[in-house]
C-alpha positions, 0 to 999 in steps of 0.5 A: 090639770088647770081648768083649760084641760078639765073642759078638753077632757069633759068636751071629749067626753061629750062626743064620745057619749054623742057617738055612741047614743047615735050609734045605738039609736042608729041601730034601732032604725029599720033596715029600710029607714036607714036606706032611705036616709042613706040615700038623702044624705048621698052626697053623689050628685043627682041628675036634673033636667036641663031647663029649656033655655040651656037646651039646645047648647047642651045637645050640642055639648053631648053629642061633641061628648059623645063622639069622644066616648064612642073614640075612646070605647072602641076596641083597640086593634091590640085586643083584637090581635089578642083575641086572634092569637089567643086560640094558637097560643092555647094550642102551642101551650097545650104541646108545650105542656105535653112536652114538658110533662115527659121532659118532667119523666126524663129526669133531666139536671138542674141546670135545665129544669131552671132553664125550663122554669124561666122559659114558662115564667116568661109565656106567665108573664106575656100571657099577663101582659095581655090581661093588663090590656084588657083590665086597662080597657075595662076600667076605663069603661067603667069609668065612662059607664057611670058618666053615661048612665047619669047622662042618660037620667038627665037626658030622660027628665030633659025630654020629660021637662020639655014634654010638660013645657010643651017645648017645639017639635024640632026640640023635641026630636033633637032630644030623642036623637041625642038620648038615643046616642046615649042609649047606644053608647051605653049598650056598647059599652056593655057588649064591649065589657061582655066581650073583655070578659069573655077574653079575660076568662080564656086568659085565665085559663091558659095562665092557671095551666102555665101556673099549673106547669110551673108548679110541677116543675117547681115540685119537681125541682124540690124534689129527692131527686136535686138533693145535694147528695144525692148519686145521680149518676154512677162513678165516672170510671164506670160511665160509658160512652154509650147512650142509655134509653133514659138519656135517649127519651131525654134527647128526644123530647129535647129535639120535641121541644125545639120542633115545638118551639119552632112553631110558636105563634108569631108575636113579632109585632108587639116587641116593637113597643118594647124596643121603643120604651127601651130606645127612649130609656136609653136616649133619656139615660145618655143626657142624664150621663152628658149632664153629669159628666158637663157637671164636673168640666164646669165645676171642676174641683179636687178631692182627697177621698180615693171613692170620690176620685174614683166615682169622678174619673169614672164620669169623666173618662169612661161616661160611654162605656157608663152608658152601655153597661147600664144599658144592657143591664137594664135591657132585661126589663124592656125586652122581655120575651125576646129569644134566650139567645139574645139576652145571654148576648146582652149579658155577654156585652154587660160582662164585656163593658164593665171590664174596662170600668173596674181595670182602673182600680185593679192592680195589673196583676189581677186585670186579666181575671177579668176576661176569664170571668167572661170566658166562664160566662161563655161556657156555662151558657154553651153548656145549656145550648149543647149539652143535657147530661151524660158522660160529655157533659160530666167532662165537660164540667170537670174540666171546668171545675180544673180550670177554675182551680188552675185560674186561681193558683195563678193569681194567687200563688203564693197565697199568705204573701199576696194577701199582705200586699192588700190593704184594707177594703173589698179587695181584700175581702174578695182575697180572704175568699179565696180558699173556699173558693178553692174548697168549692172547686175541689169539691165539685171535681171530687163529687162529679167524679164519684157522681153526686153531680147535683153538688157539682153543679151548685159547688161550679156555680158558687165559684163561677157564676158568684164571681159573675155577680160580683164583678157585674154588680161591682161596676154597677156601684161604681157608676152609682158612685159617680151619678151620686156624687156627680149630683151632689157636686152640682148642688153644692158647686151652683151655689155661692158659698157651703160648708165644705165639711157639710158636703163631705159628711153627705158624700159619705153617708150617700156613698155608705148607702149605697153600698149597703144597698148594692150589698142587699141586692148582690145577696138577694141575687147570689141566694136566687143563684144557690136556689136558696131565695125561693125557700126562704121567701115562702118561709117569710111569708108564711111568718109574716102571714101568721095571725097574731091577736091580743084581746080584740086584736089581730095584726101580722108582723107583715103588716107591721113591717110594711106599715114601718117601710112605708113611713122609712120610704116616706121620710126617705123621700121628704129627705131627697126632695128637700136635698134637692128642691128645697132653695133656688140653687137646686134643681129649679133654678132653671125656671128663675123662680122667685126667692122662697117659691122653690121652699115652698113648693119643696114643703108642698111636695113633702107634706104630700109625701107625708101625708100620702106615705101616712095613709098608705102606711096605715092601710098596709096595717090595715087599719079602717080610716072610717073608724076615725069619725069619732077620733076625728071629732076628739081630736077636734077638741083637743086640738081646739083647747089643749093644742092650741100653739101647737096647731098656731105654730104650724099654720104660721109655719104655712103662712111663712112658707107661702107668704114669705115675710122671711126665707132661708138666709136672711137677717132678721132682728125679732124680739131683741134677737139678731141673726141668719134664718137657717130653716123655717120648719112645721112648729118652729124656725131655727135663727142662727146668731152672729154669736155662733148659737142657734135660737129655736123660736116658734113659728108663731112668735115670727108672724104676731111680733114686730119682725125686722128683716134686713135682706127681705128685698135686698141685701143693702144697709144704710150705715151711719158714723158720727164724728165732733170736730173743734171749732177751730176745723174748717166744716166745708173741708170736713164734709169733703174729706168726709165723702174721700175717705168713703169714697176710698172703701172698697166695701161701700156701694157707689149707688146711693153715693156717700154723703156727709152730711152737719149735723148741729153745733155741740158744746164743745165741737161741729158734729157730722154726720156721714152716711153710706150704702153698703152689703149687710154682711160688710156693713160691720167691715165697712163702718170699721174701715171708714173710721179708722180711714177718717182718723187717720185723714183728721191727723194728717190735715190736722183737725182735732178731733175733742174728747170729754174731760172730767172734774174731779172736786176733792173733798177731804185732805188729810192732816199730815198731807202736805203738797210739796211743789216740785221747785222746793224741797224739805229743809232737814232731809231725812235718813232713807230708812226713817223717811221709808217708815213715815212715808209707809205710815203716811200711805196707811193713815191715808188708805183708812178714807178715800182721798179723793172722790169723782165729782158727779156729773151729766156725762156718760160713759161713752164720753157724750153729754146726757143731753145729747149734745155731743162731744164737749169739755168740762169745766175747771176744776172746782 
């Protein structure tokens, strides 16, 4: 640890000594003091009288207050209807229950008692849906309460401060006017919230007695009674016609609930809100649907993914029918309340609507199961409208239970030969199925024929309604399918270039999750079906519920886990918002925003995610933000010493986003590093080379360093090539053909012009200059095409273009060297064997010292002299 870290520790140190002497001195302070002192350091505004000059505009001011508060205090006429109707909807619960109550005694089947329990969950809901108005209202008048009470203080001293200042008469009675309204608003709003009260205690009342019932019905249904195995009913061959005096209780109280229902309080009105938000759902729904499907006209592409292929055409071919099914499939979740007849209707239409979604991908020989699957729906809803129990209604399921089996044989048969013919997917996963499916059917003919009918009404169920759910939420991913990709073929289509391979990889893993979820869901809805999901949520409730304690520790795995879905959903969030938002081709390029003002609102929006995603994570684990004083100021001085570049980072990160010196994409040069910004993060930006590395470099090297940025403002670059010609070249013709040949490149921009340009007279040529506008990206093509293009226009016209020499000064000469001109040759020639071995001698002797030596000179490599003098030749050699 260094020094730096040693004052850190001793400063923290220092503040939790602080903290905890203040606490305890605190705690030796008389309960009185310590209110007193609590109430000067309140940080709530006091009320002051308003000095005299102000007076008369603030009457005006108040009163115009006033009159929107006593506007907004007004009892809705919604709550005046409630309040009338409660007393009638009271009675017609109280028959209700009394019904129920010998509908309970009737041992009616399960199917029923279902029936029963949503139709009391639905008098729950309404009666909840009028305790929401009230609580609405409620609050807010303890919201214009507070205002109106410091406003009748103020108004108090006002009249107080104007008596001392002796104010006029006429001021005066202004004053008492207003604070009277004041005064009068204020007791309203209290006769108003006694009144809320007192309607909100009866709904109290009439929702514990639908709770009270539900209960029983829930007790009922867990019951002995519903076991899967136990015999309800006596062997069918044994089962006559004839009605028992169970069955004839039965049906009476059956007939006393349609006489009572008949008589429910009309409510009528209100579902009028109810049809609207739906309608407005639907309206908005339809655009979104157009806009998707204008999407794929306008940007049209090909894919070789078959998911992809099929999410398209379902788009594009089938968008109205999109829209029906999920209107209706939704519809559940606006019309709630609405007549059981109407919403098995609904129901009908979704199943009806989403046949045509799923026969595309279906081969023709399984596209008519389909429609029995809507046949099924059909009978297992008739049964709940005309049958109760008995021996018609055993026959009935039995023959249910037949034509389950006689469907199946038909479109499977022969079984292990069909199975071949599917390839790998969820078809295949639906065909493995289908022996049990078999089983269930079997079974549910053999129990209701021996009268275990509890296990032949979930064994039906299971093959009939099951098959419902997953027909209906197949269609559902479908068209999730396509609005998925439909939104990420916009994003990706809108801009100038992408990586295809980058979009493929988010198309994959957002159809996955997809998938998964609508998995998750199917589950959670097949387990309701078999009556499993209520057990098993109060089993996890009760585990996640258990108090755990380590030490001075208490904590529930429910708090865990909803601390950890909480940051899950956060971060989930921050993902889609920068998928969306996070440059100008997103979904803010309508607005024309300025380049780096959709980042910067995408960073915004994130942190606020985050953040508040944070907050809430920790509430869900019910940590006490006010313990965090004392970490705060720890904190502080950590931050202050030991995280010093971090924080550094992180604010330059801010000013980076905000001020924008540097955006995503542009080309900047920065401590001798030349590259793309590929994103600007919390603590570091990531810069892309042209060399294919990625270059980490913290946030605060990019504000505290000279920072070059090429495309900032434009894009355009100025490039510059210089050319020597000899002395012999014509420099007008030069500058001429200079500007051609620049002139004949496509990659150059026509605005600035290129211009040529004499640069000085050199050793050994006339140096140019030629200097052109062009894209940064092509600055490197161009400046390639235009030098190739003027050697080859110097060739042609014939001007040379000088190149260095070097002299070379040799040193030593070898004693046996001797340099033969080509005219003249040796007197005695030799044997070629003789004249080999001396030659190789020769060149031995020869290798022992270097023959000759580079003579130094002021030239560079590159062929320029070091003075910069240009291209020139060199001297003879010495």
């Amino acid at each position: 640890m260094n020094f730096k870290h040693y004052i850190s520790l001793f400063f923290i140190c220092f503040i939790c000594l602080f903290n905890t002497v203040t606490l305890s001195a605190q705690s030796l302070i008389p309960k009185k003091e310590q209110a007193v002192e609590e109430k000067i350091d309140s940080t709530k505004v006091q009320p002051e009288a308003i000095p005299l000059i102000n007076i008369v505009q603030q009457i005006q001011v108040t009163n115009m207050n006033i009159k929107a508060t006593q506007r907004k205090i007004k009892i809705p006429d919604g709550i005046k209807k409630i309040d009338s109707l409660l007393p009638i909807y009271a009675t017609y619960l109280k028959s209700e229950g009394e019904a129920t109550k010998h509908f309970i005694k009737a041992n009616p089947n399960g199917q029923k008692v279902d029936l029963t329990m949503i139709t009391w969950s639905g008098y729950s809901s309404y009666l909840s849906e009028w305790m929401d108005k009230i609580n609405d209202q409620e609050e807010r008048n303890s919201i214009l309460i507070e205002d109106i009470i410091f406003q009748n203080e103020v108004w108090q001293l006002s009249y107080q401060n104007a008596i001392d200042k002796e104010a006029p008469p006429e001021v005066l009675e202004s004053i008492e006017n207003t604070l009277a309204e004041v005064q009068s608003t204020q007791n309203t709003i209290l006769e108003n919230n006694n009144y809320y009260l007192k309607l909100e205690t009866s709904l109290s009342k009439q929702i514990n007695y639908v709770k009270g019932v539900s209960n029983d019905l829930l007790s009922l249904k867990n019951s002995d009674v519903y076991d899967l195995f136990y015999l309800r009913h006596p062997p069918i061959w044994q089962t006559t016609y004839g009605t028992s005096n169970k069955d004839i209780a039965e049906n009476t109280e059956v007939e006393a609930l349609k006489v009572k229902s008949a008589k429910a309080p009309d409510v009528g009105p209100d579902y009028m809100s109810s049809i609207i938000s739906f309608l407005i759902f639907i309206g908005i729904f339809t655009l979104l649907m157009r806009y998707f499907k204008r999407g794929f006209l306008k940007y049209p592409y090909k894919d070789k993914d078959e998911d992809v292929i099929v999410a398209k055409n379902l788009i594009l071919n089938k968008n109205n029918l999109c829209i029906i099914f999920l209107s209706c499939l939704f519809s559940e979740s606006f019309l709630t309340n609405f007549p059981k007849l109407l919403t098995d209707s609904i129901t009908l239409v979704t199943l009806l609507a989403a046949i045509p979604l799923i026969t595309p991908i279906m081969g023709d020989r399984y596209k008519k199961i389909l429609y029995y699957i809507a046949v099924f729906y059909i009978l297992n809803t008739a049964k709940t409208y005309f049958w109760y129990s008995g021996l018609g209604y055993r026959l009935y399921i039995l023959a249910e239970s037949t034509l389950v089996l006689f469907i199946l044989y038909r479109f499977t048969s022969p079984y292990l030969k069909t199975l071949e013919t599917f390839e790998k997917g969820l078809a295949k996963l639906l065909f493995k199925l289908v022996p049990i499916v078999y089983l269930l059917s079997i079974v549910s003919i053999i129990s209701n024929i021996l009268g275990y009918t509890n296990l032949t009404d979930i064994t039906l169920k299971i093959s009939t309604q099951g098959a419902i759910v997953t027909m209906v939420f197949y269609a559902l991913t479908l068209i999730i399918n396509g609005i998925v990709v439909s939104v990420i073929h916009r994003h990706f289509t809108v801009k100038h270039t992408y990586s295809a391979i980058e979009r493929k990889s988010i198309e994959k893993k957002a159809l996955k999750r997809v998938r998964i979820t609508v998995y998750v869901l199917w589950g959670l809805f097949f387990l309701g079906m078999v009556d499993a999901l209520r057990p098993m949520i109060t089993f996890l409730s009760d585990v996640l519920t258990e108090p755990y304690k380590i030490g001075s520790l208490t904590f529930t795995l429910g708090a865990i886990v909803s601390f950890s879905f909480t940051l899950f959903i956060s971060f989930s969030l921050t993902k889609l918002v920068s998928f969306l938002i996070n440059d100008g081709d997103g979904i803010l390029r309508y607005f024309h925003l300025p380049k780096g003002i959709p980042a910067a609102i995408s960073l915004v929006i994130r942190y606020f995610i985050i953040g508040f995603g944070t907050i809430l994570a920790l509430s869900a684990l019910g940590v006490d933000l006010s313990q965090f004083n004392l970490m705060a100021g720890a904190l502080g001085v950590g931050i202050g010493f030991g995280l010093q570049n971090i924080v550094s980072n992180f604010i330059s990160g801010l000013i980076l986003v905000f001020e924008r010196p540097i955006l995503p994409g542009d080309t900047v040069e920065v401590n001798n590093l030349l590259g793309t910004v590929s994103r600007i993060g919390i603590r570091a930006s990531n810069i892309s080379t042209f060399d294919g590395s990625e270059v980490i470099v913290p946030n605060n090297n990019l504000i505290s360093n000279d920072l070059i940025n090429w495309t900032l403002s434009n894009n355009t670059k100025r490039i510059e090539i210089l050319i020597g010609t000899s002395y012999n070249a014509d420099p007008n013709e030069v500058l001429k053909i200079l500007v051609e040949v620049a002139e004949e490149c496509d990659y150059l921009l026509n605005d600035p012009a290129p211009r040529a340009l004499f640069n000085d007279f050199g050793d050994s040529s006339l140096n140019f200059r030629l200097l052109f506008w062009s894209h940064y990206e092509l600055g490197l093509q161009a400046k390639s095409d235009v030098s190739i293009g003027i050697y080859n226009r110097f060739k042609k016209e014939g001007i040379e273009i000088p190149f260095p020499q070097r002299d070379l000064n040799v040193r030593n000469v070898p004693e046996s060297f001797t340099l033969i001109p080509p005219h003249e040759t040796p007197e005695t020639p030799m044997a070629p064997l003789e004249m080999e071995t001396k030659t190789t001698k020769a060149k031995d002797k020869n290798m022992k010292r270097p023959i000759i030596e580079p003579l130094k000179t002021d030239i560079d490599s590159d062929g320029s002299a070091s003075d910069g003098d240009g291209d020139g030749a060199g001297d003879s050699a010495k």
